[in-house]
C-alpha positions as CSV (number, residue, x, y, z in Angstrom):
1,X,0.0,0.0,0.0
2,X,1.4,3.3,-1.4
3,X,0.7,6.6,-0.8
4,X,-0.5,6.8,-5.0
5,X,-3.0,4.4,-4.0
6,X,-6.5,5.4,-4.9
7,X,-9.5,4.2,-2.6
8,X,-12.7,5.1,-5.0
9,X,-16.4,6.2,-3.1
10,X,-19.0,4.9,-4.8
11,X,-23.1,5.6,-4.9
12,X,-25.5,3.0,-4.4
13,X,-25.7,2.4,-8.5
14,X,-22.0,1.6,-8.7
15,X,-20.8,5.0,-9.8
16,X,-17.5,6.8,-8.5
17,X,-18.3,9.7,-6.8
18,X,-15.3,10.5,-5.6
19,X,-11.5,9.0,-5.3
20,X,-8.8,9.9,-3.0
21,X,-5.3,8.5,-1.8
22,X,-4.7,7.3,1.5
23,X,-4.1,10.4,2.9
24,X,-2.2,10.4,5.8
25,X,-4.4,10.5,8.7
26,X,-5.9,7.5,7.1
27,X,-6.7,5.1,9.6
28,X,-8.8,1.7,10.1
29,X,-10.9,0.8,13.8
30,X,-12.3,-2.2,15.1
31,X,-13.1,-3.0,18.9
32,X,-16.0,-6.0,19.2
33,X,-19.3,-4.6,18.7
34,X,-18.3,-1.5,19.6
35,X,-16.9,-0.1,16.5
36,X,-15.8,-0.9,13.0
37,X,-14.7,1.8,10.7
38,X,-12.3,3.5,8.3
39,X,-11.6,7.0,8.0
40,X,-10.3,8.7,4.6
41,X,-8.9,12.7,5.2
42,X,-8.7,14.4,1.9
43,X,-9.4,18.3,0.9
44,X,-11.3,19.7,-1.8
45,X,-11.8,22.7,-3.0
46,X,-15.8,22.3,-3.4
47,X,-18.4,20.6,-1.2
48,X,-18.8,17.1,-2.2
49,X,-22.8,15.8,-1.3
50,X,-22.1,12.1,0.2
51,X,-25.1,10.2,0.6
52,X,-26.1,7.3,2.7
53,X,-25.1,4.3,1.1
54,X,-22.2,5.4,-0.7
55,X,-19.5,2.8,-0.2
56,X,-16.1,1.6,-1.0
57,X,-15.0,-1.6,-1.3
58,X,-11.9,-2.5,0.2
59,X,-11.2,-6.4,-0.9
60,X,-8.0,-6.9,-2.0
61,X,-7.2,-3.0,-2.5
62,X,-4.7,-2.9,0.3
63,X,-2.1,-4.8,1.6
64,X,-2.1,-8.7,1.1
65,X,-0.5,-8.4,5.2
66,X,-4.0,-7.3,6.7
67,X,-4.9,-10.0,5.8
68,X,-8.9,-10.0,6.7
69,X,-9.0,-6.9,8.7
70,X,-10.2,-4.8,6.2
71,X,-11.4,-6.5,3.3
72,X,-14.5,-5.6,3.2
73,X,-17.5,-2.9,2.3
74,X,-17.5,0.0,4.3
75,X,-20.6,2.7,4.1
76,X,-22.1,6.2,4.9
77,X,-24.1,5.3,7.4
78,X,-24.2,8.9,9.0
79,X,-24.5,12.1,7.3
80,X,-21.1,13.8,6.5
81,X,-20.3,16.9,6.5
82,X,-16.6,19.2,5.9
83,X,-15.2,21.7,7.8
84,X,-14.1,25.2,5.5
85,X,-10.6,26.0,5.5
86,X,-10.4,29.0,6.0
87,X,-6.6,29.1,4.4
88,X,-7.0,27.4,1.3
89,X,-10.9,28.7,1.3
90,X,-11.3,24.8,0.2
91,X,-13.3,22.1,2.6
92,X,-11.7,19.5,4.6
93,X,-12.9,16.3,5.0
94,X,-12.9,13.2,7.7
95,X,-15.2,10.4,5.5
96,X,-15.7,8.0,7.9
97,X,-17.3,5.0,6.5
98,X,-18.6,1.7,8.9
99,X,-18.5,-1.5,7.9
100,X,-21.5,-3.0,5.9
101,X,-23.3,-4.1,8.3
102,X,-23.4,-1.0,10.5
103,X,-26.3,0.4,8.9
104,X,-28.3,-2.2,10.4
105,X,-28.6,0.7,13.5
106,X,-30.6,3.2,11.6
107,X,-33.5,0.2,11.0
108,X,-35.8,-0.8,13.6
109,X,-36.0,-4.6,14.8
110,X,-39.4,-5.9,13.9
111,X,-41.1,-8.9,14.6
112,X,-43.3,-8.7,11.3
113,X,-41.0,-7.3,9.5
114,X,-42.8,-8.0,6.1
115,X,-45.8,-6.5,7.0
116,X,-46.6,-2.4,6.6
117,X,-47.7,-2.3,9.8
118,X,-45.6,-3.4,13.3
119,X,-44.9,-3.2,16.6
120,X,-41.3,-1.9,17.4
121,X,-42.2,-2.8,21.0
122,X,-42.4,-6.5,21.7
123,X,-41.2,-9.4,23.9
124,X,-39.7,-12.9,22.4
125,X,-39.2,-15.8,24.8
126,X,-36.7,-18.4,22.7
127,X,-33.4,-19.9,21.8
128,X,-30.9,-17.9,20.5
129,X,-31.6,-19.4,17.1
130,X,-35.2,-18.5,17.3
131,X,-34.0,-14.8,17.9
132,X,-31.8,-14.7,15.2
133,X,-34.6,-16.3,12.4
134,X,-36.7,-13.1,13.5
135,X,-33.5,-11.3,12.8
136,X,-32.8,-12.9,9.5
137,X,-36.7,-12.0,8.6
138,X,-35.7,-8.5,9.4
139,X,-32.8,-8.3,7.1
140,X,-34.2,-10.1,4.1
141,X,-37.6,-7.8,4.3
142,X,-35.1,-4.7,3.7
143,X,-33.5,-6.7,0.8
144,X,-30.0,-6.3,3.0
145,X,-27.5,-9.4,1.6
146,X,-23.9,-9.1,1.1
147,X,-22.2,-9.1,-2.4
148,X,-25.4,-10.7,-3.4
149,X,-25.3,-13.7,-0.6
150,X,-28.3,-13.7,2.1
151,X,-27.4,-13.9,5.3
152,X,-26.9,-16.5,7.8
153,X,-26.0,-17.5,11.3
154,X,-23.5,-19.6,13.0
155,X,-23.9,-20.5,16.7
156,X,-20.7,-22.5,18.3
157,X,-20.8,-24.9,20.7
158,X,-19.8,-22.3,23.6
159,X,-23.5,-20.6,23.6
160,X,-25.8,-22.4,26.3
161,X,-28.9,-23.7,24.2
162,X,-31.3,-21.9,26.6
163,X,-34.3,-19.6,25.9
164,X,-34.4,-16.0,27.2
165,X,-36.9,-13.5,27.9
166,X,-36.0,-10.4,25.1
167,X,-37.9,-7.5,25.0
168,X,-37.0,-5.3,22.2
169,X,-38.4,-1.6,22.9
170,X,-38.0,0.4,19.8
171,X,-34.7,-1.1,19.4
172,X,-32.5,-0.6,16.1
173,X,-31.1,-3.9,15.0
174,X,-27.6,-3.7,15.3
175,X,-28.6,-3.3,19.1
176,X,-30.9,-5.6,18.8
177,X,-28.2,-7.6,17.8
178,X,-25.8,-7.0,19.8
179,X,-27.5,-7.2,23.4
180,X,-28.2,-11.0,22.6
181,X,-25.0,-10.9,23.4
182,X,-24.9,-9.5,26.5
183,X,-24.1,-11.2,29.9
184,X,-27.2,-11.4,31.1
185,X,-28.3,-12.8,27.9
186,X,-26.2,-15.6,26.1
187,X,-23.3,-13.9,27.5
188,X,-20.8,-14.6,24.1
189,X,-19.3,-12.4,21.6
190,X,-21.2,-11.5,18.3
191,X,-19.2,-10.5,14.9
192,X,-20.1,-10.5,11.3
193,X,-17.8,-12.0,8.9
194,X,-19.0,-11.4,5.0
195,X,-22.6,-12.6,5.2
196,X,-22.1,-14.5,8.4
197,X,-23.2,-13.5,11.5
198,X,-21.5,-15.2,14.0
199,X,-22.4,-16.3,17.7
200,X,-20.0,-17.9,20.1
201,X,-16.2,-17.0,21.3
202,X,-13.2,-16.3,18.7
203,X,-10.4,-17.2,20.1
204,X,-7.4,-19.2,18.2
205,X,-4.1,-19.5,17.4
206,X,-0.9,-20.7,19.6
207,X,-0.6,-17.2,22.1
208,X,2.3,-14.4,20.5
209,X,4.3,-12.6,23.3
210,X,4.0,-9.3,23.6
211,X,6.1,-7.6,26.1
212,X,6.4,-4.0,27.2
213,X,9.6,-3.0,26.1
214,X,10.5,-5.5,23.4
215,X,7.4,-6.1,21.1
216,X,5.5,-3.1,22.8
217,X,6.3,0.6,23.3
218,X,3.4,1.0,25.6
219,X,0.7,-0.6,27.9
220,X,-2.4,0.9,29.6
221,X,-4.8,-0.6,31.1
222,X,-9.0,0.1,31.4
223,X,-10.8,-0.9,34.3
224,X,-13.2,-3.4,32.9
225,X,-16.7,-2.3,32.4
226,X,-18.2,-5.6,33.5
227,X,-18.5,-6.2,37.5
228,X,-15.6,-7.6,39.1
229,X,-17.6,-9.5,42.8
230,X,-16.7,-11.9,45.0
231,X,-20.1,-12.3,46.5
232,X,-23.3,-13.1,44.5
233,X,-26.5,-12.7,45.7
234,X,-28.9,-14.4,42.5
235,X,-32.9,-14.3,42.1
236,X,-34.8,-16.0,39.3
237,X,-38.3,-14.8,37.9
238,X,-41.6,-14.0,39.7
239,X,-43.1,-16.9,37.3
240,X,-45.1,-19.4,39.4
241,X,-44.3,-18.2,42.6
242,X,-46.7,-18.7,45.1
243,X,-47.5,-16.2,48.4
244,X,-45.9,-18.4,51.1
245,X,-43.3,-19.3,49.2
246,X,-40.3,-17.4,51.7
247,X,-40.8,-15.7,54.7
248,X,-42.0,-12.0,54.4
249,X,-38.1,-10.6,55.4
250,X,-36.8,-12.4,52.7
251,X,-39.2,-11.0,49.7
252,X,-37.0,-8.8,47.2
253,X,-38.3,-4.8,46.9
254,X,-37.2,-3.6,43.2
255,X,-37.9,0.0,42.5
256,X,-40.2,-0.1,45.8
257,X,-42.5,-3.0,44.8
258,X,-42.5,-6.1,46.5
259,X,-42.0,-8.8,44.3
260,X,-41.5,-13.0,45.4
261,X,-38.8,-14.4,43.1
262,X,-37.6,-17.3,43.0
263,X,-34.1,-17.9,45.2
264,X,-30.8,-20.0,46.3
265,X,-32.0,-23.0,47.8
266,X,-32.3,-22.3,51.5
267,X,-29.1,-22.4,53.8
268,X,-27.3,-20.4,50.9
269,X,-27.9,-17.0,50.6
270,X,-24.9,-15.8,48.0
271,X,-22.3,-17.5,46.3
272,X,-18.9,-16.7,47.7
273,X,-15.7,-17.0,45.2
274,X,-13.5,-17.9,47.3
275,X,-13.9,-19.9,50.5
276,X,-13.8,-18.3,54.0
277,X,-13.6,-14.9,52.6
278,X,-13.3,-12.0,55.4
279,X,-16.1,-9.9,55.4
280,X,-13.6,-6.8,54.2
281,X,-13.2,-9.4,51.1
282,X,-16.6,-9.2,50.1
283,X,-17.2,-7.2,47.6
284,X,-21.3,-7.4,46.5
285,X,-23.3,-7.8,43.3
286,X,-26.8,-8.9,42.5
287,X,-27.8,-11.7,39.5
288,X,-31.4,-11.6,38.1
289,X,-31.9,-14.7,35.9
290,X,-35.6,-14.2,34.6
291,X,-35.5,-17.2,32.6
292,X,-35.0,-19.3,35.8
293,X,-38.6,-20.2,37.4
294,X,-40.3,-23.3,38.0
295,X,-41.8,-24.6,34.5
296,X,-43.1,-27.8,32.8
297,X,-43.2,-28.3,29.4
298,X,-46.1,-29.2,28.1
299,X,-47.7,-30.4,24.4
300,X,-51.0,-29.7,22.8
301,X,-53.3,-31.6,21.0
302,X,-56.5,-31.5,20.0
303,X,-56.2,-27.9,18.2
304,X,-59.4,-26.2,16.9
305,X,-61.0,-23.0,16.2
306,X,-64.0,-21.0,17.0
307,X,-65.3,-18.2,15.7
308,X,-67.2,-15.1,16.7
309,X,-68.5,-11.7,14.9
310,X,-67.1,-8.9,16.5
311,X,-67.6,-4.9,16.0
312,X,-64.3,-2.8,14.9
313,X,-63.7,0.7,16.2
314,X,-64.8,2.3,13.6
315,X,-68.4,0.9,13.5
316,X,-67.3,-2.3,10.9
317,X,-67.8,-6.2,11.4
318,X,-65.2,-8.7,11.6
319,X,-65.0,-12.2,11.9
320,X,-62.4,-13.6,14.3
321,X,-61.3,-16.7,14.9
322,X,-60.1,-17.8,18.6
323,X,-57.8,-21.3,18.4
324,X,-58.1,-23.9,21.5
325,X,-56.5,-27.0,22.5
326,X,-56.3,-29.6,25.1
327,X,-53.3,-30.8,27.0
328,X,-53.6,-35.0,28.1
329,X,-50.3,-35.0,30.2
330,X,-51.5,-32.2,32.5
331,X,-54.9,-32.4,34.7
332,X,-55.4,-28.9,36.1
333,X,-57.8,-26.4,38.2
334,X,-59.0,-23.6,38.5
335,X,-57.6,-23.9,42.1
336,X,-54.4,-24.4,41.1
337,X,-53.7,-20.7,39.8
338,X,-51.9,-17.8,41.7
339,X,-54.3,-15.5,43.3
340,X,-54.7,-11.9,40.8
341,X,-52.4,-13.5,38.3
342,X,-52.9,-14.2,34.4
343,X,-52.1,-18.0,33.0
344,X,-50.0,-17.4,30.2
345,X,-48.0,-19.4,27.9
346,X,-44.7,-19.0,26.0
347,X,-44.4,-21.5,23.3
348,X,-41.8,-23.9,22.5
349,X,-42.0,-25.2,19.6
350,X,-43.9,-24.3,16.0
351,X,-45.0,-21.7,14.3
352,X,-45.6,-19.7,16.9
353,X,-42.0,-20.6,18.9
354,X,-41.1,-17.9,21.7
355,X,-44.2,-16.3,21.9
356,X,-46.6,-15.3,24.9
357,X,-50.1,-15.7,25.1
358,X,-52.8,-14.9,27.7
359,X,-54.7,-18.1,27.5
360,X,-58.4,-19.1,29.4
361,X,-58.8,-22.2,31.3
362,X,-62.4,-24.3,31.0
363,X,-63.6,-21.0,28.5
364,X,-67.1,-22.7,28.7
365,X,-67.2,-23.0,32.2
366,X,-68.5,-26.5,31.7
367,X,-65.4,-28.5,33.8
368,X,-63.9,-29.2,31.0
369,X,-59.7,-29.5,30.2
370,X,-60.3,-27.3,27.4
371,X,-57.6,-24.1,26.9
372,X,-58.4,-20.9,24.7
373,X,-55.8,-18.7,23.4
374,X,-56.2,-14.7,24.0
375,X,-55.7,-12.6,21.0
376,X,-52.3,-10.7,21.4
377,X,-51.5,-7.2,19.0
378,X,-48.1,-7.4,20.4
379,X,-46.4,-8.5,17.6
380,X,-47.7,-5.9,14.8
381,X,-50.7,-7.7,13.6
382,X,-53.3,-9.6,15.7
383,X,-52.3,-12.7,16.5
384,X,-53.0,-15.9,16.4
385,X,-53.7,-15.7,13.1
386,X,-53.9,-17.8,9.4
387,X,-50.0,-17.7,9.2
388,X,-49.3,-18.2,12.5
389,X,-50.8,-20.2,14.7
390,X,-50.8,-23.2,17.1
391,X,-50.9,-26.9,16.1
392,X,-50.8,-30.4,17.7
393,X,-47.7,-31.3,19.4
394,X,-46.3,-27.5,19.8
395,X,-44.4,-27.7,23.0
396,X,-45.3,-25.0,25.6
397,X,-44.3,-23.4,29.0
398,X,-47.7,-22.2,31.5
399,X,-47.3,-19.6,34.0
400,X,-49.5,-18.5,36.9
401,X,-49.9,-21.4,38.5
402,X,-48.8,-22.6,41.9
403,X,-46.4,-25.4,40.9
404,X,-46.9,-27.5,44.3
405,X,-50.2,-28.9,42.8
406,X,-48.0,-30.1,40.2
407,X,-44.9,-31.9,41.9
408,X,-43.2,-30.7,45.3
409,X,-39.8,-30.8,44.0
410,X,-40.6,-27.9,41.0
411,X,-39.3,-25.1,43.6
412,X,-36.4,-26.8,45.1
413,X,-35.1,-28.6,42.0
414,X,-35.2,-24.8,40.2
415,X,-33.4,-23.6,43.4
416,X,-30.5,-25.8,42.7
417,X,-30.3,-24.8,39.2
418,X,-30.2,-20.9,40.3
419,X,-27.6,-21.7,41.9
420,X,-25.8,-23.7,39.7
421,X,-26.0,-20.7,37.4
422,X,-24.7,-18.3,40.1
423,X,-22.0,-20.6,40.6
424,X,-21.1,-20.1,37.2
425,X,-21.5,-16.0,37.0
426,X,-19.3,-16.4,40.1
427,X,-16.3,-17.8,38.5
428,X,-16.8,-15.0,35.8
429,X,-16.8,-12.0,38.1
430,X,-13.4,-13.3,40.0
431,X,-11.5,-12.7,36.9
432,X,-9.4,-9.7,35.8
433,X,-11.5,-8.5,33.5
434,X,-9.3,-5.0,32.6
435,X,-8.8,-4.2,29.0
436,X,-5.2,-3.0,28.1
437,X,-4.3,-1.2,25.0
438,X,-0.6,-2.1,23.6
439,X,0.9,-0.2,21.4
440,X,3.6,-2.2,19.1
441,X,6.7,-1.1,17.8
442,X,7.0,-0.1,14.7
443,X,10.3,-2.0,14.0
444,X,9.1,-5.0,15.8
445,X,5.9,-5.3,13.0
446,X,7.6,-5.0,10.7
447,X,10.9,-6.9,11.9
448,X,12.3,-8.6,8.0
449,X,9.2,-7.0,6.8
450,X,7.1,-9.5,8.0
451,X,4.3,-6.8,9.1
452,X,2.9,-8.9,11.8
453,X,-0.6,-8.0,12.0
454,X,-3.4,-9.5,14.2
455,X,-7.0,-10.5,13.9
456,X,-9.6,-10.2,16.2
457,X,-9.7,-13.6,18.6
458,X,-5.9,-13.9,18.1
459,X,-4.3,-15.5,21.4
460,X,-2.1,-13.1,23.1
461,X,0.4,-13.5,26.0
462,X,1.1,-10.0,27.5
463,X,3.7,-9.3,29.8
464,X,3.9,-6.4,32.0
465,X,5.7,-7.0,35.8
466,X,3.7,-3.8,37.0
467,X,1.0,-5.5,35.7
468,X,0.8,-9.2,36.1
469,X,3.3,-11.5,38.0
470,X,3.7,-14.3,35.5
471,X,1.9,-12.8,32.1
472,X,-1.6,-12.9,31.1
473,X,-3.0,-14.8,28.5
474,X,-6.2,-12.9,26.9
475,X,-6.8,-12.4,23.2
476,X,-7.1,-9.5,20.7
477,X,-10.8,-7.2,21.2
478,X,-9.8,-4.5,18.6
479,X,-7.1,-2.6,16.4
480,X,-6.1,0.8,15.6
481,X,-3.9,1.4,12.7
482,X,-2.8,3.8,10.3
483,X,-3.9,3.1,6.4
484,X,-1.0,4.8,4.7
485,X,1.9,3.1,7.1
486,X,0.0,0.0,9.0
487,X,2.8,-1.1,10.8
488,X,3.5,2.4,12.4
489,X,2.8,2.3,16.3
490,X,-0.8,-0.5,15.7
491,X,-2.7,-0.2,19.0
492,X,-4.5,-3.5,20.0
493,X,-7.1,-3.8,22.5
494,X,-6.6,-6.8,24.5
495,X,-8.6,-8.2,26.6
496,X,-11.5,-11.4,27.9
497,X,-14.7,-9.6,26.5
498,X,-15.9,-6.3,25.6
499,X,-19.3,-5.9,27.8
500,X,-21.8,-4.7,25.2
501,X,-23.9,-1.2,25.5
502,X,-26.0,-0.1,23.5
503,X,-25.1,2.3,20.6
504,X,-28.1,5.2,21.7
505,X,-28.7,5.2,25.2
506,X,-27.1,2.8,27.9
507,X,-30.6,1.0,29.9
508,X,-30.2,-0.3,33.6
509,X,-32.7,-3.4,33.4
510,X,-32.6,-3.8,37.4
511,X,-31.0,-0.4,39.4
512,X,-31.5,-2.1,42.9
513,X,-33.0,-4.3,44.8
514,X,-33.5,-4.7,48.5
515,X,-33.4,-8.2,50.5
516,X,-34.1,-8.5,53.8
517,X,-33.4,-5.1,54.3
518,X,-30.1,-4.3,52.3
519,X,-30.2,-2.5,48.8
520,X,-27.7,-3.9,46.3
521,X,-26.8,-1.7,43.6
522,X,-26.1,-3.5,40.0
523,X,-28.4,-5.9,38.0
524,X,-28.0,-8.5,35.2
525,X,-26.0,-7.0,33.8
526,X,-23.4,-4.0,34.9
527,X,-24.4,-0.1,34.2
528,X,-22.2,2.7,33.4
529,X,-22.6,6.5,32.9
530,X,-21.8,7.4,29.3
531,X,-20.6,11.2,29.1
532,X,-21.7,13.2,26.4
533,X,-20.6,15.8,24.5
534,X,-21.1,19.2,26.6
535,X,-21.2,16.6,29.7
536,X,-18.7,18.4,32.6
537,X,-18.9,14.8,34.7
538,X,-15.6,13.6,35.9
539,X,-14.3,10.3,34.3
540,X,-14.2,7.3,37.1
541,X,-14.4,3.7,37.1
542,X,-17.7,3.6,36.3
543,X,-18.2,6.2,33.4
């Protein structure tokens, strides 16, 4: 890669708009899902009128070294705009352009994506590969593919096969994205590779040295933005859990309303990290697992329909049709339902997979084991409907019902696998979880030009004595490098993970809760302060 190299700016029909050198200034940035851009300096001596969309292609225009960092299609995803000169009375520009897929944050994530109308707000209850079909509906329904490939997924054997509770309020689908990702979700990383969209942890390759003072001309170090504990308290969901479950001390307050979830089995009241920790040594944080509650799965049969004339809002008739079923392997009550609470069910299996429903037990109040379905608009069209709807054998989860009618061992044997789960969030939040950004030399990158350049997921063994005693094995997070010299001073984030937030506004699911007496600060997942621009707030730890 020369300085005479041209990099060329195309419009969405293919056409140059505009070519430049690499400038210098150039530069390429990648940190997991945080970032992943290119930006291209030049100076002109009128305006040029980018629009969204416009593009360059970068595959196999640089140098064969970087290898895979940067071959790919980067776009105009925000509006750009120059600065005047005032000394050459020209205009200055910084194009930055993301990676392909970064325009995925200026569309919103909907569940009926193909439909004109939708509901940006809505909940999903499902397997990570249920998520990501939605996703894939999303993406297809915009015509979004990559060089003309549709896109897929790939989910490695590292992500727990477990369904979780996502609510997606007016969420843009790179966050959408994204916050599957998170620790309180599937707790992996998520990066796109060409038209893959990949689930899991990339880490590989035998671990490179890097030491401050021979391979590196500096080290810094982050504090972590994930929560470092030695002592976790966990709770599971409020689902099917009955009044007497704990004593009245021991019910959890979150944002001043009492709620009864589900907890460590009794005689454990946190996980500890480390065994016969002084009480200085404890440092606190609270786990909410909503996915954990007592649950059955259960299997229909017997579907059918009914149908009933009903009068519109503005005056019209419809006719609607309500789908029941029957359930052989479960005998229940009325009794058997928690006091002021809806039955509900999230389903399994089918066309209607990870979706909630009010439903209605014995609906003509004849004794019958007959279940009705309750309508839902939550999804941007009424539903169930002649697309999607329940069948025989579609697996399904009930809530709202006390589960000691059903077997006394639902609580406790939930209770052990709380705290199995704590267990594991335990041994996660005892790590060193600091992110350190190394600086390489330049003669050491390019040492017998070699220009030793590193992918994200690339093993690295840093050592630092003010740092670590014996080294620290962690992997590459993210690069920083010039475009017109790459091997000049690269800056690599190294790290364990990069905690996802999201790209508007950072959320705080759970802010505190209070048991038996004590308020614990944290949640799920950890929250930080983002400064803004015009924000006078101090940086600390935890901004």
């Amino acid at each position: 890669m020369n300085f005479g190299d041209m990099i060329e700016i195309k419009d969405i029909s293919g056409k140059t708009r505009f070519s430049t050198p690499i400038n210098k200034g150039a530069k390429g940035k990648f940190t997991l899902m945080k970032e992943d851009y290119i930006v291209l300096p030049f100076s002109v001596p009128e305006p040029i009128y980018f629009k969204l969309g416009d593009y360059v292609d970068l595959s196999g225009v640089l140098d064969d070294s970087l290898g895979g960092l940067l071959s790919k299609v980067y776009e105009v995803t925000d509006l750009q705009k120059p600065s005047f000169n005032a000394s050459t009375a020209g205009y200055d520009y910084e194009l930055k352009l993301d990676a392909y897929y970064w325009k995925w944050k200026n569309k919103i994530f909907k569940y009926t994506p193909e439909h004109a109308g939708y509901e940006a707000s809505w909940s999903l209850t499902a397997a990570l590969d249920v998520q990501l079909g939605v996703f894939l509906r999303n993406l297809k329904a915009l015509g979004y593919t990559y060089k003309g490939k549709e896109f897929v997924f790939e989910i490695d054997s590292t992500v727990e096969n477990k369904a979780v509770a996502m609510t997606y309020d007016n969420m843009n689908l790179l966050d959408a994205l994204f916050s599957m990702a998170g620790e309180d979700k599937w707790n992996c990383d998520c990066w796109i590779t060409d038209n893959v969209i990949h689930f899991g942890r990339n880490e590989f390759g035998d671990a490179v040295k890097i030491e401050l003072g021979v391979e590196a001309s500096a080290m810094t170090r982050s504090e972590s933005k994930g929560t470092y504990a030695t002592r976790i308290y966990a709770f599971g969901s409020t689902r099917n859990i009955p009044e007497n479950y704990r004593p009245i001390e021991e019910q959890t307050v979150v944002n001043g309303v009492v709620q009864r979830r589900l907890m460590l089995p009794a005689g454990t009241p946190y996980i500890d990290v480390y065994p016969d920790m002084s009480q200085e040594e404890a440092i606190e944080d609270i786990v909410v697992f909503d996915e954990v509650y007592p649950r059955l799965e259960n299997t229909m049969s017997s579907v059918s329909t009914r149908t009933e004339t009903v009068t519109n809002e503005d005056g019209g008739q419809e006719t609607v049709t309500y789908y029941r079923y029957r359930d052989t392997g479960l005998n229940f009550s009325k009794d058997y339902r928690l006091p002021g609470q809806e039955l509900t069910i999230i389903f399994q299996s089918g066309k209607m997979n990870g979706l909630e429903f009010g439903v209605i037990f014995d609906p003509d109040n004849n004794g019958s084991q007959l279940w009705e379905i309750v309508r839902s608009e939550d999804y941007g069209r009424p539903l169930p409907d002649d697309t999607i709807y329940p069948e025989n054998d579609d697996k399904y989860i009930l809530s709202g019902f006390d589960p000691k009618f059903v077997s006394v061992q639902m609580i406790p044997d939930t209770e052990q696998e709380l705290k199995e789960k704590a267990q594991k969030i335990a041994d996660q939040r005892k790590k060193d979880d600091g992110t350190y950004y190394t600086t390489l030399r330049s003669e050491w990158v390019n040492e017998d030009k070699l220009k030793r350049f590193f992918e994200f997921g690339q093993k690295i063994n840093l050592v630092n004595k003010a740092f670590f005693e014996n080294g620290r094995e962690s992997r590459v997070l993210g690069w920083e490098f010039n475009l017109d010299i790459p091997w000049d001073s690269p800056v690599y984030t190294i790290g364990e993970s990069m905690p996802y937030s999201r790209l508007n506004d950072v959320e705080e699911k759970l802010e505190s809760i209070t048991y038996k007496g004590h308020t614990y600060v944290g949640g799920g997942g950890s929250s930080i302060y983002v400064i803004k621009t015009n924000d006078s707030t101090a940086p600390s730890d935890s901004n």
